[in-house]
N, C-alpha and C positions, 0 to 999 in steps of 0.2 A: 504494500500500500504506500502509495505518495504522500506522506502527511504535508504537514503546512510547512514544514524546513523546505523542502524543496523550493525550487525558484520559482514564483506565479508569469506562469507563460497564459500573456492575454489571447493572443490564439484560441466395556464386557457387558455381555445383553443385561446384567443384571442391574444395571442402574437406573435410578430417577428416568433419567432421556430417553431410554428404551420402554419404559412403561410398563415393564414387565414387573410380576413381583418378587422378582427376585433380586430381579433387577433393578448541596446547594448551601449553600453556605448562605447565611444573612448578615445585614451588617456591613458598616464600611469598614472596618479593622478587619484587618487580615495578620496574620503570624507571620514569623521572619519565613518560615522555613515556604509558606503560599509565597511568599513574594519573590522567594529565590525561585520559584518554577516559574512565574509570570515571566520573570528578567532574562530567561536561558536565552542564550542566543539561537537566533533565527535565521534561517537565511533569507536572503530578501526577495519578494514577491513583484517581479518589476513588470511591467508592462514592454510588450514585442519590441522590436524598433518600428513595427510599419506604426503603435498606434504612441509612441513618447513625442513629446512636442515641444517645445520653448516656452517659456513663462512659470511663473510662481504655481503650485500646486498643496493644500496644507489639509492635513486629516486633523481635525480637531476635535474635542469632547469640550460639551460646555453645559452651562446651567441657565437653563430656557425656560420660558413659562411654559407648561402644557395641559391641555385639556386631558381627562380621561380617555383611556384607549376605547374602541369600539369592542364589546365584546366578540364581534364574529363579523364577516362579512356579509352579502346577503346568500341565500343558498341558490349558486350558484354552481355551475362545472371548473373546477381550480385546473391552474396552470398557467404557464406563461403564455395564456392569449390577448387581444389584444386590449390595451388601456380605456379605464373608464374614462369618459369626456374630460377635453382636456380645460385648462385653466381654473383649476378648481377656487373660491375667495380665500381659502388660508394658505396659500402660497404669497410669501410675502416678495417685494423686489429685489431685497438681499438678503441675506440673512449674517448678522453679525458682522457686519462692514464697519470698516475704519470711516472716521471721519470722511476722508479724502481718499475711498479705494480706486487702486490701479485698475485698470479694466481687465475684467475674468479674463485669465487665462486661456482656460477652456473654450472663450469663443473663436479661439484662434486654431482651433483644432476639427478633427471631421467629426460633426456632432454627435452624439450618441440619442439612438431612437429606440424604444420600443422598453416593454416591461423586462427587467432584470430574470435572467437565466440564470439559476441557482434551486437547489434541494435542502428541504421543501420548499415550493414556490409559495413568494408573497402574495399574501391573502387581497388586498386592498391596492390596487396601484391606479393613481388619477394624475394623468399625465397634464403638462403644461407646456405653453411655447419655450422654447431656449434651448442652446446645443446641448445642457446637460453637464456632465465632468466628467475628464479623464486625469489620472494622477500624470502628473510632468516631473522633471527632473528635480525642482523646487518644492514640489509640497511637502508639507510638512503635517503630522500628526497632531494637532494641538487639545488639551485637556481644559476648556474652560475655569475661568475663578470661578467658587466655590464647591468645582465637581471633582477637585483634586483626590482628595483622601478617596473619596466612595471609586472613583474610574481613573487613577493611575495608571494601574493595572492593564486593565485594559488598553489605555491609550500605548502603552510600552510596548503592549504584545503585538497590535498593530501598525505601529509606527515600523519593529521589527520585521514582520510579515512583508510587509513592502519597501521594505529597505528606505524607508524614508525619517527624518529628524523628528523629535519626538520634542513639543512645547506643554507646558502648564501655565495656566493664570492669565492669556494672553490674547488680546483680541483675535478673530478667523480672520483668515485675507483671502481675499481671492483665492480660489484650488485649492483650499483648505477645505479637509472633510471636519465637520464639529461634531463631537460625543458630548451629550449634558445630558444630567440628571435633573428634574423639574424644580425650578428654584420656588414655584410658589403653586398651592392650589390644593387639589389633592390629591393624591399620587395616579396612575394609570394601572388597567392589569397587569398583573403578574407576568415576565414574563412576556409582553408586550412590548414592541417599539415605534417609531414615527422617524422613515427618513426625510428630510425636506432639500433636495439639488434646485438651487437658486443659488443666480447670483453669482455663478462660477464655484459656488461651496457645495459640501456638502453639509449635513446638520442633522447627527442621529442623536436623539433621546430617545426616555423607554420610562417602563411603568418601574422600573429597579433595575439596579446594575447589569443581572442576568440579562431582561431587557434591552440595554444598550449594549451588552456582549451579541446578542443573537442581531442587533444590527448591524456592528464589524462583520461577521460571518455574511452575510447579505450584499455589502460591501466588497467583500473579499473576492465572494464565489463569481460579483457580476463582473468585476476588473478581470478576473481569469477566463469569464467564460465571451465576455462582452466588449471588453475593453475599458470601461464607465459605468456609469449610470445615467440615464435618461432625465432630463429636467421634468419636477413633478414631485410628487408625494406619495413614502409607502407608507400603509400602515397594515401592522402586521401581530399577531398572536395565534399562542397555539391554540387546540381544540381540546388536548387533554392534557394532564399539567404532570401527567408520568409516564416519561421516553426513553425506552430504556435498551442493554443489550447485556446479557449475563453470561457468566462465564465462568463452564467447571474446571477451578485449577487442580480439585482432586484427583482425580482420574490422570491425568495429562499434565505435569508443568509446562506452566506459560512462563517464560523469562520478564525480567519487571521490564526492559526495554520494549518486548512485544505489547505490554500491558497499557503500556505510554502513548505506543505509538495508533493503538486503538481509543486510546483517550481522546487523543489527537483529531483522530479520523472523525469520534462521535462528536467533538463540539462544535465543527464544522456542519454539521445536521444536523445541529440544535439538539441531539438528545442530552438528558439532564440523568439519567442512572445508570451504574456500573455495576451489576450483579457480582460478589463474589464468592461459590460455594467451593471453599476450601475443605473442606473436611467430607470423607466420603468412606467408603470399603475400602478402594485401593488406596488411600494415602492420607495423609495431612498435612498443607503445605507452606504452611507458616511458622515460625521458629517459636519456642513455648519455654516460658522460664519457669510453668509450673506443672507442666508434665513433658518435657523433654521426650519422654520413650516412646511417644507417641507419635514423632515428628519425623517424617520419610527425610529420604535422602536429598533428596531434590526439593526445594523449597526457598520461596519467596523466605530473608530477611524481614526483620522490623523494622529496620533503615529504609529499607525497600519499600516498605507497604507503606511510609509517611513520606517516600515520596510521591509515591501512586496517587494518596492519597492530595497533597499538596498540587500537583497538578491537575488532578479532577476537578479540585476546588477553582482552581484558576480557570476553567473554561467551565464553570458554572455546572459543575455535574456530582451527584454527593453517592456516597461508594456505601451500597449495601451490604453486609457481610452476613454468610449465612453458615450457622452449625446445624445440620441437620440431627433432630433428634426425636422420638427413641429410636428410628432407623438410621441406615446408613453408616452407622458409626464402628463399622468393621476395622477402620484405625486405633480403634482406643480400645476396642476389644483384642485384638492381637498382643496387646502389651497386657492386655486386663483379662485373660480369658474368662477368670468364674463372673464377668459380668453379663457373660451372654444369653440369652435368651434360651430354655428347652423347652420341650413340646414335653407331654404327662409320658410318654414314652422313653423320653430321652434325648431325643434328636435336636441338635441344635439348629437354631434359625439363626443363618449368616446375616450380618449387620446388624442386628438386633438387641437389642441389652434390657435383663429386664427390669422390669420397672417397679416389681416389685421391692426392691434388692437397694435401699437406700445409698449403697456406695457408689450406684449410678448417677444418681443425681448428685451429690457431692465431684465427681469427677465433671460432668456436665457445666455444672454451675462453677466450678474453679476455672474452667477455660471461658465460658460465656461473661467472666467477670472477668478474665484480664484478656479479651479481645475486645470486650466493650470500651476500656481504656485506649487499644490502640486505634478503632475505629471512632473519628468525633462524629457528630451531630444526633439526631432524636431515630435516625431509623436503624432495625432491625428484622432479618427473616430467622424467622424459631425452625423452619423445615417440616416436621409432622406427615411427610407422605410416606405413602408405602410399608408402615410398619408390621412387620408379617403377620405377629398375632391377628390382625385382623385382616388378612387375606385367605382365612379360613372358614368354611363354611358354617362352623362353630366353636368359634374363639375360647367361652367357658367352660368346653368339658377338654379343649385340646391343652388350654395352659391354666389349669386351675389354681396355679398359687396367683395367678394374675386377678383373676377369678375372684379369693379370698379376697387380697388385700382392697378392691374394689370394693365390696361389700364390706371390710371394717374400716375404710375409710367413708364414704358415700350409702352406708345403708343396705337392705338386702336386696333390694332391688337394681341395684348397680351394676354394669358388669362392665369387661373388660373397655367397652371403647369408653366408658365413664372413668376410668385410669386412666387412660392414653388422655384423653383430653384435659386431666387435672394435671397429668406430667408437663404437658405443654401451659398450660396454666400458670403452675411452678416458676419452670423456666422465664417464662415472661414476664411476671414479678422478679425475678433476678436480673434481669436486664434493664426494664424499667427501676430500680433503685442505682442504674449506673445512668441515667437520664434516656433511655430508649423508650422513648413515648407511642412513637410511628411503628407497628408490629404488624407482620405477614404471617402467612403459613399459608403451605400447598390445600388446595381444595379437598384433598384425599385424608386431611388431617380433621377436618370438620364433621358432624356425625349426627342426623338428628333422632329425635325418642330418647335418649337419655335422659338421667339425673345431671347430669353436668354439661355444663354447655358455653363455649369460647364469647367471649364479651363479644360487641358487634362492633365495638371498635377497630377489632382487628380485622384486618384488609384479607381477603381470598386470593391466592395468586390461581388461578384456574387453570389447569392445564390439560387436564384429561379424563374425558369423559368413559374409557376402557376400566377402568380399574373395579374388582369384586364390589359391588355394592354401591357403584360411581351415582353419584347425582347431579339429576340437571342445572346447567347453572342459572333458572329461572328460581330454584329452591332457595340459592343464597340471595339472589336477588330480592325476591318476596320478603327473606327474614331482613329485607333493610341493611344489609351487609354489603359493603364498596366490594370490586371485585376488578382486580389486575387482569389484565387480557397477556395468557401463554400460552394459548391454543396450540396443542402438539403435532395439528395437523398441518397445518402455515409457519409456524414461529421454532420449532424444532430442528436443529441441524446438529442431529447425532451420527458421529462420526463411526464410519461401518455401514451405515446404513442399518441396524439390527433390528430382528421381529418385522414389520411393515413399513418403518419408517425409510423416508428420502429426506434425499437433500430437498431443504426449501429451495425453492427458486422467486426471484426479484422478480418476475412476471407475474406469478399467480398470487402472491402479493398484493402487487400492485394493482392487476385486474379486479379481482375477487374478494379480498380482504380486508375489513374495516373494526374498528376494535367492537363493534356490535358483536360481530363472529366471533363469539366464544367456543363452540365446540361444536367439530366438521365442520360445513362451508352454512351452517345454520347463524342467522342472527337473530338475536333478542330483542322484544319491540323495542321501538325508540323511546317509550314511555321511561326506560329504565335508564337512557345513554348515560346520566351525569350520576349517577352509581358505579360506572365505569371509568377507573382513573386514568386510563392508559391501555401498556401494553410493553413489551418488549421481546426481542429476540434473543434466543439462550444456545448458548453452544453444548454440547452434550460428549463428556469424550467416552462412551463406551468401550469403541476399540480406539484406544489411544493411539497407535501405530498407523490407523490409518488412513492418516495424514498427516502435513509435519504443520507446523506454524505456520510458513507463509501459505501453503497451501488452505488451511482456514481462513486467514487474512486474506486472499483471495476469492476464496470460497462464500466468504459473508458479507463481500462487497455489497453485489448489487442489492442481494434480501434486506442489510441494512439501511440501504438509500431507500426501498420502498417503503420499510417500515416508520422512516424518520416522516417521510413524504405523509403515510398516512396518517400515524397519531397525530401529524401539526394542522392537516387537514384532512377528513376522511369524507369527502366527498368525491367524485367519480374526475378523474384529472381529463381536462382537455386533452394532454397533450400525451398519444398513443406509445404505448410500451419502447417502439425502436424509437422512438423520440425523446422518451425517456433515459433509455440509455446512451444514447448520443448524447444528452445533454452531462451525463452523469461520468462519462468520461474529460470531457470538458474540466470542468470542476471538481475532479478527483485531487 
């Protein structure tokens, strides 16, 4: 994959993934160690020779009045087709001009027309008379007074990006692009931004920083793909406020470079989450100061994971970390065998530990407290899929100490999935006492008829509807329970191919897929959409071998362009699949 360093030329079956059962940072203060990833050097993003020109040219961030963002456009076919009527009245004549400004640069140049070619495409574009802006030899990146502390940051990483001088506190000039934060009013959505090309400038603000980050990205993709930007007005937000792509480092290490360089790749899409499920059957891949013996050979450092982390932050994306439990945890079992789960026969159930057996959860909870330290912010996935005890046709006469302990904790009417969901229960008060407020778990970990039952706070990651006893995902919907779109039949890219699964493909995606379709090519009425927080694409390494890293980084190009494309807008795109892809090499 090409991340942004490059130069911008304008020109085992038994896993989760297999299915089988066996099988944002808030705030203007950033920490030293965010701002050292903002500052890495970049290489610069210059524009061709046919499209560089003579004259001043300035990327600036500044502190502008602004209205609220629109929540949505109107329901229309999205794409870059052609511009709503042009000269819209909040297009002003300059914007942020000197006293006495030189004459635009830009006008001195071959004008630049039409709506900006970039993924996902902007929602809102109202074109205006004027050549528009192209970056020249002279511009320069400038951070408006009072937007300093909050878009630094940002203004450094794209000053870098285009290889152009990086200003704070400074009037725009002419070919100057502006970054601001709203100096007065009341804020815009989330996530939101407004570019305004007048005047020979440009002039992005946004409902929050993430906001005027996802404007640079917009900026960025049209220079690479376009040459400029078109004179006129964007405005732009997503449709779902969680975009994500995950990624099993169990099964498979991923090197922290490769890890980066996907970070990379997602902030350019605008996606905003980084799945991490480290810990699995085959491994566990993060270094552990309080169970060591647990820890594979192959493994992401702690130095590692705060820079991962430090850079997600920087391109406005916050790093979900997941310990799957009571299943999966055939790593901790290896070093712990009498924690593993038997059947009333004897037979043990791999990945399994059981829950009965208090030293499980003492083991559990000592690493879910000191990964909750290495991981900052409010979010957490607890995992809860696939636990064997309940991929049997009857759970209380096959593990009956399971059984027991159910019923002297929960009554006699209890049974085993009334454990399983107090274990996850557990768990989640242990997390939440390290500030993890925001909590997940797989679909298959939820359970109804029981005595006990998962708050509704916690989010559903939905992923498949095959599993013993699977329910529709119209049930969790009904009980008022948010629900993450990881539909296994579109969003899945497990490696091997195992049981029935394929490689997704960025066409059927694209065509077919909307975070409605939760499970098969079925969607849920639209009554339910804003229950629906998202979505994301998850990599799956079952057979780990086969394929290497770039060949995944490859492999999850284009599916991640369409998945970015759809959660920002999931409405039916103008502009057709080879079009899509033409455009997606472009701005790769």
């Amino acid at each position: 994959m090409n991340d942004s360093r490059e130069p911008l030329d304008a020109g085992a079956p038994d896993a989760h993934g297999a299915g089988g059962a066996s099988g944002g940072r808030t705030g203007a203060h950033r920490s030293p160690a965010h701002r050292a990833a903002r500052r890495t050097p970049r290489g610069a993003l210059v524009a061709g020779a046919a499209l560089v020109i003579a004259g001043a040219t300035t990327v600036t961030v500044a502190a502008w009045p602004q209205s609220p963002e629109p929540a949505g456009p109107p329901a229309a076919a999205s794409g870059p087709a052609a511009p709503a009527s042009p000269g819209p009245p909040d297009v002003p004549g300059s914007v942020g001009d000197d006293a006495k400004p030189p004459a635009p640069a830009a006008s001195r140049a071959r004008p630049v027309s039409g709506p900006p070619r970039t993924i996902p495409f902007v929602r809102d574009v109202r074109a205006a008379e004027g050549p528009g802006w192209r970056p020249t030899a002279t511009t320069r990146v400038v951070v408006a007074a009072g937007s300093e502390r909050a878009l630094a940051d940002e203004g450094r990483l794209l000053a870098d990006e285009l290889g152009k001088p990086y200003a704070q506190g400074v009037a725009a000039r002419p070919g100057d692009v502006e970054l601001a934060m709203p100096a007065a009013g009341p804020p815009g959505a989330p996530e939101s931004y407004r570019v305004i090309v007048s005047g020979g400038k440009v002039r992005v603000t946004g409902g929050d920083e993430a906001g005027v980050f996802y404007g640079t990205r917009t900026l960025k993709q049209a220079v690479r793909s376009g040459g400029g930007l078109a004179e006129g007005v964007l405005r732009d937000a997503p449709a779902k406020p969680k975009r994500g792509f995950a990624l099993d480092t169990a099964r498979k290490h991923f090197d922290a470079a490769w890890i980066e360089d996907r970070i990379r790749e997602m902030g350019d899409l605008k996606l905003n989450e980084l799945g991490l499920h480290f810990s699995d059957d085959q491994g566990f891949r993060i270094e552990s100061a309080t169970h060591p013996e647990i820890v594979s050979e192959d493994r992401l450092t702690k130095a590692e994971i705060r820079r991962i982390v430090a850079l997600a932050a920087s391109r406005h994306i916050r790093v979900v970390p997941e310990i799957d439990s009571p299943g999966h945890l055939g790593a901790v079992i290896a070093a712990h065998p009498g924690l593993q789960l038997r059947s009333v026969s004897g037979k043990p159930s791999r990945g399994a530990v059981d829950i009965a057996n208090p030293e499980a959860a003492k083991i559990v909870d000592e690493l879910l407290a000191e990964y909750a330290d290495l991981f900052p912010g409010s979010y957490w996935h607890l995992g809860g899929d696939e636990y064997r005890a309940l991929t049997v046709s009857d759970p209380e006469a096959t593990y009956p100490q399971l059984t027991r302990a159910a019923r002297a904790k929960h009554g006699p009417r209890a049974r085993v999935q009334d454990l399983a969901t107090s274990w996850l229960n557990d768990r989640a008060a242990t997390v939440r006492r390290k500030g993890k407020s925001q909590l997940r778990a797989w679909n298959d970990g939820y359970f109804a008829g029981g005595t006990v039952d998962a708050p509704k706070s916690r989010e559903v990651a939905y992923w498949t509807g095959k599993e013993l006893g699977a329910r529709e995902p119209l049930e969790y919907l009904r009980e008022g329970r948010t629900v993450l779109n990881v539909n296994d039949e579109y969003l899945y890219y497990v490696l091997g191919e195992p049981n029935t699964f394929s490689y997704p493909t960025g066409r059927r995606i694209y065509d077919e897929w909307t975070p409605r379709v939760l499970r098969h090519s079925d969607a849920v009425p639209a009554r339910y959409d804003a229950q629906i927080t998202g979505g994301q694409l998850t990599v799956w390494c079952d057979y780990h071998n086969a394929q290497t890293q770039a060949q995944v980084a490859r492999g999850v190009r284009l599916p991640l362009r369409a998945v970015a494309q759809k959660l920002w807008d999931p409405r039916k795109p103008a502009l057709d699949w080879t079009g899509f892809k033409e455009l997606a090499a472009k701005v790769r």
